[in-house]
Backbone as a printed PyTorch tensor [residue, N CA C, xyz], in Angstrom:
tensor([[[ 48.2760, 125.5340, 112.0610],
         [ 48.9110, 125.5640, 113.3580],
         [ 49.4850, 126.9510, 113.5920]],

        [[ 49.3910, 127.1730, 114.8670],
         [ 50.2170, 128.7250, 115.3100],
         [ 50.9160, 128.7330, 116.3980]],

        [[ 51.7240, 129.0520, 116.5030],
         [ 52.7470, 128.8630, 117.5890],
         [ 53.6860, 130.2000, 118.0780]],

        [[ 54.0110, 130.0850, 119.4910],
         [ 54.8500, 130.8600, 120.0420],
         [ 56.0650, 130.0580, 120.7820]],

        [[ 57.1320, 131.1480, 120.8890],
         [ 58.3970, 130.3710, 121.7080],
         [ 58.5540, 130.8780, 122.9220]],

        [[ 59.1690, 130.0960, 123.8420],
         [ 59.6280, 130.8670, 125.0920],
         [ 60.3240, 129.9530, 126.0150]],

        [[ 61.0270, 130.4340, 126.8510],
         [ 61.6150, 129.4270, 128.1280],
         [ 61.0760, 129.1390, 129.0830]],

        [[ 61.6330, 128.1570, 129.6780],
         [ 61.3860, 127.9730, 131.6090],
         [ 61.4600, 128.9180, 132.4110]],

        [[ 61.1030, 129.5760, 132.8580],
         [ 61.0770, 130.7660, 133.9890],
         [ 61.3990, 129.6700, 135.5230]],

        [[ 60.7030, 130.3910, 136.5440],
         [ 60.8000, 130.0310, 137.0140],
         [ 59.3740, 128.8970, 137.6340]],

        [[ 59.8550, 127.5740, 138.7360],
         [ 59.0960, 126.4660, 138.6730],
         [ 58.6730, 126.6070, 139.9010]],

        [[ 57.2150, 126.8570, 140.3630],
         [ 56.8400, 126.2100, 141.4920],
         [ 56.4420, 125.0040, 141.7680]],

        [[ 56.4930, 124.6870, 142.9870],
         [ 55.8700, 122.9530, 143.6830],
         [ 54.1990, 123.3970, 144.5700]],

        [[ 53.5950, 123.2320, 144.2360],
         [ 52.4890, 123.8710, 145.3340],
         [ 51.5190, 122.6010, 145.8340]],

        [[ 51.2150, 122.9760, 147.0420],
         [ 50.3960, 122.2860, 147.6590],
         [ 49.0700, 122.6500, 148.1410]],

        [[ 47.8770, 121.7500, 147.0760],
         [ 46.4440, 122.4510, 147.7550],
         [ 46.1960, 121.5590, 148.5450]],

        [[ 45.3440, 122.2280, 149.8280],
         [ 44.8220, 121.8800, 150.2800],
         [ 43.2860, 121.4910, 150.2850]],

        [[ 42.7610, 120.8140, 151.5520],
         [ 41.2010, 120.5870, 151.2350],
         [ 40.3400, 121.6500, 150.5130]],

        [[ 39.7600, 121.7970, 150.0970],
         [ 38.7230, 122.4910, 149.7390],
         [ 38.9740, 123.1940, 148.9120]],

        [[ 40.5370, 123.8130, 148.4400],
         [ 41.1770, 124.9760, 147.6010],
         [ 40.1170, 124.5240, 145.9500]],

        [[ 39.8350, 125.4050, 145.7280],
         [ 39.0620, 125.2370, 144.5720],
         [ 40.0380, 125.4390, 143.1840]],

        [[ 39.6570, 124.6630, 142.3880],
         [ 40.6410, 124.3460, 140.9180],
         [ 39.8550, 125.0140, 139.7830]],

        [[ 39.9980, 125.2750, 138.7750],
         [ 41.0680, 126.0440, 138.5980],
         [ 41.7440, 127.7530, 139.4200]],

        [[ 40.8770, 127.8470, 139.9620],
         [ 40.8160, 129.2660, 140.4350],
         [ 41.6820, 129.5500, 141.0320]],

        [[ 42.2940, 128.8200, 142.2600],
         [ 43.7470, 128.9730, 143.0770],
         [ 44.8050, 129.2080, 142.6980]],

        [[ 44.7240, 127.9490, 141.2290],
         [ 46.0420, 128.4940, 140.9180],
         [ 46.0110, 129.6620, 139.8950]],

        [[ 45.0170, 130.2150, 139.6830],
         [ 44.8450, 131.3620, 138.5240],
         [ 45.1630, 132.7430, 139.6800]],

        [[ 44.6360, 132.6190, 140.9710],
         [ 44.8860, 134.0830, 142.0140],
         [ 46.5060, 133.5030, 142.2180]],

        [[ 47.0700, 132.4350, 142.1370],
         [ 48.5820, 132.2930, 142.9290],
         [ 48.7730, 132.9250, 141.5350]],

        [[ 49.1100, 132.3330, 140.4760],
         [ 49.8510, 132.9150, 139.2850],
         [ 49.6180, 134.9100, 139.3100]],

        [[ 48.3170, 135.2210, 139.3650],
         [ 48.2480, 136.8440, 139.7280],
         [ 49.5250, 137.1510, 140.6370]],

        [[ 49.1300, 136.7190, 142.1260],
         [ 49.9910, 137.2210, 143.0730],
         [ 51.4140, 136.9650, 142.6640]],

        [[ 51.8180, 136.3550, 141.7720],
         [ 53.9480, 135.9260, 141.4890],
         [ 53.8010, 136.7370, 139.9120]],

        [[ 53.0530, 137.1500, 139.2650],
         [ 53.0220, 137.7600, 137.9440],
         [ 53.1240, 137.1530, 137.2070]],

        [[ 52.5600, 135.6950, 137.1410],
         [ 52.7560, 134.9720, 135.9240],
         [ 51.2650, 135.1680, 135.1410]],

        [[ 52.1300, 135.0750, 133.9060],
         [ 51.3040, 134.7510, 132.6620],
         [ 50.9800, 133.5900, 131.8090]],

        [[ 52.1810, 133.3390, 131.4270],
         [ 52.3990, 132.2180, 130.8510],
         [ 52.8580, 130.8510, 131.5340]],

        [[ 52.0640, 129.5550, 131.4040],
         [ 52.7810, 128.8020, 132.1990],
         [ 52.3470, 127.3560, 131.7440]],

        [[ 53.0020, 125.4990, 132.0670],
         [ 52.3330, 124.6980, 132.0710],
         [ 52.0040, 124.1130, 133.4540]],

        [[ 51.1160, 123.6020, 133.4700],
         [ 50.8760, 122.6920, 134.5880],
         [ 50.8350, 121.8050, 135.0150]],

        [[ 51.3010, 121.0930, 135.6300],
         [ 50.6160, 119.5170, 136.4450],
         [ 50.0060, 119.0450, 137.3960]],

        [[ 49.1660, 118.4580, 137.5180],
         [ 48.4340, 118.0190, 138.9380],
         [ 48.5750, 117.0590, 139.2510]],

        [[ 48.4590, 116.5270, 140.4170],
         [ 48.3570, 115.0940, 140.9330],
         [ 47.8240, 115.4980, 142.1540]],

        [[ 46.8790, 114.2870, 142.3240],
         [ 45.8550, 114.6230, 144.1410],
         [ 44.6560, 114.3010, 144.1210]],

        [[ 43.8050, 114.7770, 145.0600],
         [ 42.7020, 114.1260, 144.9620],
         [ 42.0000, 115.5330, 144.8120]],

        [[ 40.1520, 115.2340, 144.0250],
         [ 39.3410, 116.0800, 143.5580],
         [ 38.4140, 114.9710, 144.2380]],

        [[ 37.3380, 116.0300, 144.6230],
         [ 36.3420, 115.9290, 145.6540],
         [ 34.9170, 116.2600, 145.1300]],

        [[ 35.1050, 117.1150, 144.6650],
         [ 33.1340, 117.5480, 144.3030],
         [ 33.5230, 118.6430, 143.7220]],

        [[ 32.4710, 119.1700, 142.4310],
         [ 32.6940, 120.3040, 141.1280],
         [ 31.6510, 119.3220, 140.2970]],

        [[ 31.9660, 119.8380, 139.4370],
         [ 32.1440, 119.1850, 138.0920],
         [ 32.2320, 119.7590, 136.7890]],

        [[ 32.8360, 118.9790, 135.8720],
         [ 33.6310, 118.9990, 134.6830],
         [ 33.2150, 119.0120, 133.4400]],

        [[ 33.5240, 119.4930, 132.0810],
         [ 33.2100, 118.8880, 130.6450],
         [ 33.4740, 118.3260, 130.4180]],

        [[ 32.8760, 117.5640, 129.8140],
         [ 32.9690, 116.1610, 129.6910],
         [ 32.4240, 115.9420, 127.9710]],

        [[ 32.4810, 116.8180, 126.9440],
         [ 32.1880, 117.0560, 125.5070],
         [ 31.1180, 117.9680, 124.8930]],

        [[ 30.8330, 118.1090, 124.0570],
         [ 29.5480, 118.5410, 123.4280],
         [ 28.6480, 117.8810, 123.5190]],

        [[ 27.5820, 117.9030, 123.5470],
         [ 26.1190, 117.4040, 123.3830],
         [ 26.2190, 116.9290, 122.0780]],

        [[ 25.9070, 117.4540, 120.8930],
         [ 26.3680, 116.9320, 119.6370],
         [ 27.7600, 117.8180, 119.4180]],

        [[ 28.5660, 116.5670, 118.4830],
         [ 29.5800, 117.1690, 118.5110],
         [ 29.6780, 118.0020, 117.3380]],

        [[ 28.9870, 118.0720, 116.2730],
         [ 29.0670, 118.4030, 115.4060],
         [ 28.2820, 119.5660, 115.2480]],

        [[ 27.8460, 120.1670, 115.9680],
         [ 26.8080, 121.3870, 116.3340],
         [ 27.3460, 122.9320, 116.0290]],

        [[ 26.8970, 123.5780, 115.5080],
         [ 27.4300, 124.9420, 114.9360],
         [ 28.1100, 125.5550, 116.4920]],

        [[ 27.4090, 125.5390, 117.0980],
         [ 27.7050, 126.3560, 118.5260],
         [ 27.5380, 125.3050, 119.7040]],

        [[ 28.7810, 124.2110, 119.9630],
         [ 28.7050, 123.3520, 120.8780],
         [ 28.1290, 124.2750, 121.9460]],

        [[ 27.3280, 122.9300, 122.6700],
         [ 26.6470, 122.8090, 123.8630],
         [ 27.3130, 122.2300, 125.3140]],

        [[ 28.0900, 122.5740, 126.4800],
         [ 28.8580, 121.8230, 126.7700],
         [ 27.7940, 120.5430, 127.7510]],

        [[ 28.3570, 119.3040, 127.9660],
         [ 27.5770, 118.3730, 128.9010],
         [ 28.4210, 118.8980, 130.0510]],

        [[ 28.1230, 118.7930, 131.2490],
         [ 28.7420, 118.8490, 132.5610],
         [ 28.2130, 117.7830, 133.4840]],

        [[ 29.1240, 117.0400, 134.0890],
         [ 29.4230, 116.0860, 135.0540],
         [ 29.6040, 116.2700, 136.6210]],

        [[ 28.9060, 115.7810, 137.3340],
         [ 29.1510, 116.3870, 138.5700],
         [ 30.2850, 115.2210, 139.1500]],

        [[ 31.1220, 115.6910, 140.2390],
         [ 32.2430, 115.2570, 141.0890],
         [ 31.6910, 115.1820, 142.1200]],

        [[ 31.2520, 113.3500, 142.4390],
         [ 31.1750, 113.4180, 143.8690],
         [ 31.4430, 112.0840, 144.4690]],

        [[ 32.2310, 112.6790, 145.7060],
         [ 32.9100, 112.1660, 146.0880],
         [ 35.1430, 112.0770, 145.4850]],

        [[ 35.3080, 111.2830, 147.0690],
         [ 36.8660, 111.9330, 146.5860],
         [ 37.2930, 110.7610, 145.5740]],

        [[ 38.1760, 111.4120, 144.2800],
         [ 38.5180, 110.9370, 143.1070],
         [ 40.1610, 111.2210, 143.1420]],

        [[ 40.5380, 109.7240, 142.7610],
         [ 42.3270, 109.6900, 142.7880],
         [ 42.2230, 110.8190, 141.3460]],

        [[ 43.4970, 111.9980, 140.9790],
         [ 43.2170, 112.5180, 139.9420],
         [ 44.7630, 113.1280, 139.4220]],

        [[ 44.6430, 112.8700, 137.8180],
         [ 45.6790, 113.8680, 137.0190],
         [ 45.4920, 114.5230, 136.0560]],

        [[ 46.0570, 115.6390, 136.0900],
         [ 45.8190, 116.4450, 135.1760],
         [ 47.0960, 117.0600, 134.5050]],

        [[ 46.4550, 118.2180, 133.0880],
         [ 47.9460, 118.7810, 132.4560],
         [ 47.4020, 119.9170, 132.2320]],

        [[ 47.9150, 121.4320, 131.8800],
         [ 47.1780, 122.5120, 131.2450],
         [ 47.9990, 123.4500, 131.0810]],

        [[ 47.3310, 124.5410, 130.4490],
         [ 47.9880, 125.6000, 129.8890],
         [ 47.3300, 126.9100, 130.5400]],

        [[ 48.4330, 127.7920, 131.2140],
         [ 47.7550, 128.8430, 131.9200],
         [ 48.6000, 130.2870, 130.5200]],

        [[ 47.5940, 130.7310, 130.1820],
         [ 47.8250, 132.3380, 129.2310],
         [ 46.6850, 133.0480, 129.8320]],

        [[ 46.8690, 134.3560, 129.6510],
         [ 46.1310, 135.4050, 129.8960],
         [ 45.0170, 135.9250, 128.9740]],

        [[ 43.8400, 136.4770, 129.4720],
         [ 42.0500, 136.4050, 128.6880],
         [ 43.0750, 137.8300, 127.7070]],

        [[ 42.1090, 138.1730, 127.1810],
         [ 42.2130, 139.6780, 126.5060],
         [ 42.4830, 140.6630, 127.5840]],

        [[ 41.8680, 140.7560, 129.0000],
         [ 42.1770, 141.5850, 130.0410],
         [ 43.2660, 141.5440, 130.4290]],

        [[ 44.3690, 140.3490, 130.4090],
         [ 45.5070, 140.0190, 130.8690],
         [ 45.6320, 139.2350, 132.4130]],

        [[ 44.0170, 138.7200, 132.7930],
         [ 44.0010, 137.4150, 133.7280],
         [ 44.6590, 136.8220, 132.8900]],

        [[ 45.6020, 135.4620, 134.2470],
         [ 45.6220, 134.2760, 133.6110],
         [ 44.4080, 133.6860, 134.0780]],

        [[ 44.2930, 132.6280, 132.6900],
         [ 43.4500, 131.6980, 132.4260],
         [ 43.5480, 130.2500, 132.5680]],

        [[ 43.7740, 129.3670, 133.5990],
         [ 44.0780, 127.6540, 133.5680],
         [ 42.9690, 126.8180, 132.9870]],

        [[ 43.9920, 126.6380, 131.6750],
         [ 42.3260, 125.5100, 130.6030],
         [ 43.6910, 123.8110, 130.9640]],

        [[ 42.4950, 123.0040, 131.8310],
         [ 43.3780, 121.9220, 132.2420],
         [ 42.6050, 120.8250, 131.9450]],

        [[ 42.4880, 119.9440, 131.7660],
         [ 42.1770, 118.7770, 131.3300],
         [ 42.8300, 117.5850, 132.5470]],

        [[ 41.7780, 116.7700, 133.2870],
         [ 42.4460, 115.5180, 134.2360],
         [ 41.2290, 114.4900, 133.8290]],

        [[ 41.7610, 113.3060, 134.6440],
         [ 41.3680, 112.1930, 134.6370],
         [ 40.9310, 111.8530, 135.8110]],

        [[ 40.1880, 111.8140, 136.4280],
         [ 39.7870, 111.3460, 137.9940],
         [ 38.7240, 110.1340, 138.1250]],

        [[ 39.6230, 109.4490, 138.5950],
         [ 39.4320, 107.7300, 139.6330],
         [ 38.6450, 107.8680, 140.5460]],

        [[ 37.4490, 106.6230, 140.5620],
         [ 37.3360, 106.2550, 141.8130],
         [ 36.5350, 105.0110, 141.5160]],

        [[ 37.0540, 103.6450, 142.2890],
         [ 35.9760, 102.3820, 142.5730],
         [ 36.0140, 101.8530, 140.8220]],

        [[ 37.3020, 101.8450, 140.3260],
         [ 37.2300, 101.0830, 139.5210],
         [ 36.9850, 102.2220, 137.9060]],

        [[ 35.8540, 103.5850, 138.0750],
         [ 35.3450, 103.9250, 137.3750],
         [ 36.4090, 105.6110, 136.7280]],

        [[ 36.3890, 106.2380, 135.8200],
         [ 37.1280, 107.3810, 135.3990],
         [ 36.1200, 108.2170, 134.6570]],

        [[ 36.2650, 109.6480, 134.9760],
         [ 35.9710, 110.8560, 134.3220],
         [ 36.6720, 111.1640, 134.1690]],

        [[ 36.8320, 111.8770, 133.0510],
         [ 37.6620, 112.5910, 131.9890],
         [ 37.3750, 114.0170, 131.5130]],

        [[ 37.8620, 114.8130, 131.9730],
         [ 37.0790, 116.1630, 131.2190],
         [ 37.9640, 117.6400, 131.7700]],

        [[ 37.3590, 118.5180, 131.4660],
         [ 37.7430, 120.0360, 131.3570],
         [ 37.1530, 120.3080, 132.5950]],

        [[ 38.1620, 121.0470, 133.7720],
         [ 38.0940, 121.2120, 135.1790],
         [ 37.4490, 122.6990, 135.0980]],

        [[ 37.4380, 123.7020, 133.8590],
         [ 37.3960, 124.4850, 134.0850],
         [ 35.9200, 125.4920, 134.9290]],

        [[ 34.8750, 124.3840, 135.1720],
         [ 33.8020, 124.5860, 135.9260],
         [ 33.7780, 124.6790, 137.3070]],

        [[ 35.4020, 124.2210, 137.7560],
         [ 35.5740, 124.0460, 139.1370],
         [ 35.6200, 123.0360, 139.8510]],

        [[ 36.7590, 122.2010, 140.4240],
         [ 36.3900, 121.2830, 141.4390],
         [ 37.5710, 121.4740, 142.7100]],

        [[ 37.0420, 121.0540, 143.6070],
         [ 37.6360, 120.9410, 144.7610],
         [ 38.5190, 120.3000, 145.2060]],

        [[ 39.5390, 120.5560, 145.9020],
         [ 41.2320, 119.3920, 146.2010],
         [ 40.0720, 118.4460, 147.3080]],

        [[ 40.0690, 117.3810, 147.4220],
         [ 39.9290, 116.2120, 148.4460],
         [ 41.5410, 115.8160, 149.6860]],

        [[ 41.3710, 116.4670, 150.5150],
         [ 42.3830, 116.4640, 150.8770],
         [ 43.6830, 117.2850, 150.5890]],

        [[ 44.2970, 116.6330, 149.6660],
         [ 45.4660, 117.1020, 149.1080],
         [ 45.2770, 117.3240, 147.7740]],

        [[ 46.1410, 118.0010, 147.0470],
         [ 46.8160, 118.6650, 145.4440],
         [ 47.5900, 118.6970, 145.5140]],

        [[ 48.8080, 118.1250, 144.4580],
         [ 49.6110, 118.6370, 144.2330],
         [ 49.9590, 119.5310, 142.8140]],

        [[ 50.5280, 120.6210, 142.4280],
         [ 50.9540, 121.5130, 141.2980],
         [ 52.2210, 120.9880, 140.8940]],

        [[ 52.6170, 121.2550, 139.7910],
         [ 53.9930, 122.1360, 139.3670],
         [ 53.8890, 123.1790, 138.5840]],

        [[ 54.0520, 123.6900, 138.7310],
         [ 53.6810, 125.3410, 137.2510],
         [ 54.9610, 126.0300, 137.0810]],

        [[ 55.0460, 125.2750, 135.9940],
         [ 56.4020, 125.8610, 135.1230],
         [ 56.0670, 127.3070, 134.1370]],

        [[ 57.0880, 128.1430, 134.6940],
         [ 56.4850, 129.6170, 134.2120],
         [ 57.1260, 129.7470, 132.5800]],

        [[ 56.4540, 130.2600, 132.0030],
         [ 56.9670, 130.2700, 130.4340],
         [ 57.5590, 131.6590, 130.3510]],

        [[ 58.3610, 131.8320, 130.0830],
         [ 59.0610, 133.3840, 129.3960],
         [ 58.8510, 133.5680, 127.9230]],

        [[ 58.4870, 134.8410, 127.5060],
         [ 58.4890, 135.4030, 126.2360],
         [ 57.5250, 134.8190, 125.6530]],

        [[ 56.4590, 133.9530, 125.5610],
         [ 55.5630, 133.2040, 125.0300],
         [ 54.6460, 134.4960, 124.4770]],

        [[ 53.9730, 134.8850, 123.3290],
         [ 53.6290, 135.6140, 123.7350],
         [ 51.8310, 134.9090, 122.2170]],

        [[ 50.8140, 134.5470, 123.5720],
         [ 49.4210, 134.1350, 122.7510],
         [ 48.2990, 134.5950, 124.6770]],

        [[ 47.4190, 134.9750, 123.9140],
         [ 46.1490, 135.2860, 124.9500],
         [ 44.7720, 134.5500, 124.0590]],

        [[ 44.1980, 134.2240, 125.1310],
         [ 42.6810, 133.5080, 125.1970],
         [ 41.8530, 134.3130, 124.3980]],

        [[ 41.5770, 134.3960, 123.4840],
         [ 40.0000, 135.0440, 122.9380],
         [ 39.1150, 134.2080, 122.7020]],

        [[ 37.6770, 134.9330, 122.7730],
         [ 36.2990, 134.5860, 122.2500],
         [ 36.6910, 133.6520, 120.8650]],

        [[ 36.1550, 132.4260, 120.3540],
         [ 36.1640, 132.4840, 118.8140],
         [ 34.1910, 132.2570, 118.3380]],

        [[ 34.2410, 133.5690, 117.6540],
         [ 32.7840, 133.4140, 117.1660],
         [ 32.6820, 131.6500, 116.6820]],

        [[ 32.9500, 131.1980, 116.0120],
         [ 32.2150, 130.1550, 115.4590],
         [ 32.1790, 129.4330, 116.3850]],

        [[ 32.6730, 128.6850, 117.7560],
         [ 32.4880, 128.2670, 118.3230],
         [ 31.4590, 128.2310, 120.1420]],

        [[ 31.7880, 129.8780, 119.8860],
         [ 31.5930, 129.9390, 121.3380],
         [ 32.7900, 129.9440, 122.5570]],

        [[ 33.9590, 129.0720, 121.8990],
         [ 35.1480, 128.7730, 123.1650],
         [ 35.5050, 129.7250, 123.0100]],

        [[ 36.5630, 130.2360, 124.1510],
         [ 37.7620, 131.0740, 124.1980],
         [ 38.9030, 130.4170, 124.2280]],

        [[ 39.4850, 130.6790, 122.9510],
         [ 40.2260, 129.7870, 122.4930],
         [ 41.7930, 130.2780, 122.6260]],

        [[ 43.1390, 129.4630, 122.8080],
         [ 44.2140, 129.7350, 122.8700],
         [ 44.8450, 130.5100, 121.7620]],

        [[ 45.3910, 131.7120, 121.2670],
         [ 45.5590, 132.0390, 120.3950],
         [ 46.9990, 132.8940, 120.2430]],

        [[ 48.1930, 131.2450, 119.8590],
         [ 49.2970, 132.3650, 119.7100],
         [ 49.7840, 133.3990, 118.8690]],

        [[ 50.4260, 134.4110, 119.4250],
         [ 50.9010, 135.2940, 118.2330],
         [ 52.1590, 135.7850, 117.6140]]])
């Protein structure tokens, strides 16, 4: 395990709208306020994208990801962690659950999906945290890496 410390900064409430594309919105809002470090929450609806949804085999030297398409509007929640690549983007790696007609997907947003209507955020800003996203050869991911 590796770990970093830090505080609450400061908390936004944000509201997406139709079409605002996920993760990406909130990765240009965090640019524009200077955040780096942060957690997230979602609640709202997701519309069309789609998601990871695991490896192909899981046990594979260099996972393969499966991707899921989003369609149609999906009740949805999510949680994540926004740190900055090696360049010093932030990066939102989020993980939700999205509903619809009884049925749930589950997976990694980070391919993109769309607010259905409404989004809601909270992005709690982290102070002093101090880990960035790298490449990890054995896998392929870019992986969280505190320091």
């Amino acid at each position: 395990m590796k770990t970093t410390e830090g505080q609450v900064g400061r908390v936004f409430v944000i509201r997406l709208e139709d079409g605002d594309e996920m993760p990406g919105c909130v990765e240009d809002f965090a640019v524009e306020k200077g955040i780096t470090h942060a957690y997230a929450a979602l609640v709202g609806g997701l519309g069309e994208g789609q998601v990871v949804v695991g490896p192909r085999v899981s046990d594979a030297e260099k996972p393969e990801p499966m991707l899921l398409p989003v369609n149609g509007a999906h009740e949805s929640a999510g949680i994540g962690i926004l740190a900055p690549d090696e360049n010093g983007r932030p990066v939102l790696h989020m993980h939700a659950a999205l509903g619809r007609a009884g049925s749930t997907l589950t997976g990694c947003i980070r391919p993109g999906v769309k607010t259905w209507v409404v989004g809601e955020v909270v992005l709690y800003e982290i102070l002093g945290a101090n880990a960035v996203r790298r490449p990890d050869e054995k896998t392929g991911f870019v992986l969280l890496q505190p320091e």
